[in-house]
C-alpha beads as a LAMMPS data file, in Angstrom:
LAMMPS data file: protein, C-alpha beads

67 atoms
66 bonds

1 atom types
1 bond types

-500.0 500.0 xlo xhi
-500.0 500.0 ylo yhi
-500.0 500.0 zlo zhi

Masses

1 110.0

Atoms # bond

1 1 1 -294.412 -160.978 4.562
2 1 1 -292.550 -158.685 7.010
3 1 1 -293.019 -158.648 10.638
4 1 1 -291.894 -155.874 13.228
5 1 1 -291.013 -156.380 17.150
6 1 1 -291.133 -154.106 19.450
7 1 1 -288.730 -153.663 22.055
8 1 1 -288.546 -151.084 24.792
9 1 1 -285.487 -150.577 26.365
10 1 1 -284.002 -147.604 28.958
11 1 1 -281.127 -145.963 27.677
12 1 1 -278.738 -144.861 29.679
13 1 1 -275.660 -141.812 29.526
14 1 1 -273.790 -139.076 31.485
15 1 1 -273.605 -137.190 28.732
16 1 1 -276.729 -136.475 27.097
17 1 1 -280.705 -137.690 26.091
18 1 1 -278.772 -138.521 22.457
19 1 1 -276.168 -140.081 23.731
20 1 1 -278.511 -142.427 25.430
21 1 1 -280.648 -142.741 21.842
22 1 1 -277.153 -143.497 20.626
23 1 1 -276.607 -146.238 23.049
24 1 1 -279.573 -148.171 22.911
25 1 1 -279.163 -148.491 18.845
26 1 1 -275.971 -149.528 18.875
27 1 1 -276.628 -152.413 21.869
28 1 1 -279.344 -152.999 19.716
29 1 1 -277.286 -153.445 16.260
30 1 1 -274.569 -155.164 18.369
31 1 1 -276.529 -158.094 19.221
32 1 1 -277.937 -158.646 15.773
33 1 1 -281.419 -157.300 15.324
34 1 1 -282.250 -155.334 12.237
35 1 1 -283.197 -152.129 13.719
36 1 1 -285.715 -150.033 11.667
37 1 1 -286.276 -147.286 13.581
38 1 1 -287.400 -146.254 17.740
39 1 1 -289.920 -143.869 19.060
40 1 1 -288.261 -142.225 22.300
41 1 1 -291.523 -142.584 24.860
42 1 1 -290.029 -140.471 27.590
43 1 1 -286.778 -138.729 28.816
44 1 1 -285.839 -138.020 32.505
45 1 1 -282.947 -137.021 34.764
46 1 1 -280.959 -138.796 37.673
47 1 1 -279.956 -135.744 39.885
48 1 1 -277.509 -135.700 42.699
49 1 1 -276.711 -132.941 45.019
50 1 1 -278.387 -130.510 42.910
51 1 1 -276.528 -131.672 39.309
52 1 1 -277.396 -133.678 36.302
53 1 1 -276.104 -137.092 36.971
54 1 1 -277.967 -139.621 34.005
55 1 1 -279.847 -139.023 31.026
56 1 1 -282.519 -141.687 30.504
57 1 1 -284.470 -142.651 27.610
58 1 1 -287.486 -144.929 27.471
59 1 1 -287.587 -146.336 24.105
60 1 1 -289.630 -148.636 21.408
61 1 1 -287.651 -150.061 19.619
62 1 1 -288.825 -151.563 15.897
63 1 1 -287.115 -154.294 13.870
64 1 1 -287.437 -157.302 11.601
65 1 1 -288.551 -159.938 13.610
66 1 1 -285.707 -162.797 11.979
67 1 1 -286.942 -166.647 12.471

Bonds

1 1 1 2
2 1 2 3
3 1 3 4
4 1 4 5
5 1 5 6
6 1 6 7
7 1 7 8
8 1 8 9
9 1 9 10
10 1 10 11
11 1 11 12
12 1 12 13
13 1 13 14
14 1 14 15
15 1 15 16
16 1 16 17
17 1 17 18
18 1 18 19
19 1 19 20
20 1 20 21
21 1 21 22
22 1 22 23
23 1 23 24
24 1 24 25
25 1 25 26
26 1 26 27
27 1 27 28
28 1 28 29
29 1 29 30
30 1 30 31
31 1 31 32
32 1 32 33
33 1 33 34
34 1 34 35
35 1 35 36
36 1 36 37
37 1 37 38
38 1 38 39
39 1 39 40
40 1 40 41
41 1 41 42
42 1 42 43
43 1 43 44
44 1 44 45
45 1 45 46
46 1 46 47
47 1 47 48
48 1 48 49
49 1 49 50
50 1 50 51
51 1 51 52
52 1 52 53
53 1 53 54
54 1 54 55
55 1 55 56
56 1 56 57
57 1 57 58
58 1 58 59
59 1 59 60
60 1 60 61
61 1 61 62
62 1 62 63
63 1 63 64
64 1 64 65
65 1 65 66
66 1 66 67
């Protein structure tokens, strides 16, 4: 029998809302879990003096819960 966590994290990038995506699954893969897959719940903007400063993603992230 399988069993899925969920995680939600806040990705973070200067670049752009993938970039952030990108960031979150590789943290993700870097400290071991077995991601399966992550549902992006929101995106929003950090703005400073009229300019696009942060790209942030809220997101659910699914893996293999490992004993």
């Amino acid at each position: 029998m399988s069993i899925i966590k969920i995680r939600e994290l806040i990705g973070l990038s200067e670049k752009s809302f993938e970039d952030a995506l990108k960031n979150v699954i590789e943290h993700e893969v870097k400290v071991g879990k077995n991601v399966t897959g992550v549902k992006i719940k929101s995106q929003t903007v950090e703005i400073k003096e009229g300019k696009i400063t942060t790209y942030k993603i809220n997101a659910a992230v699914a893996y293999k819960w490992e004993d």
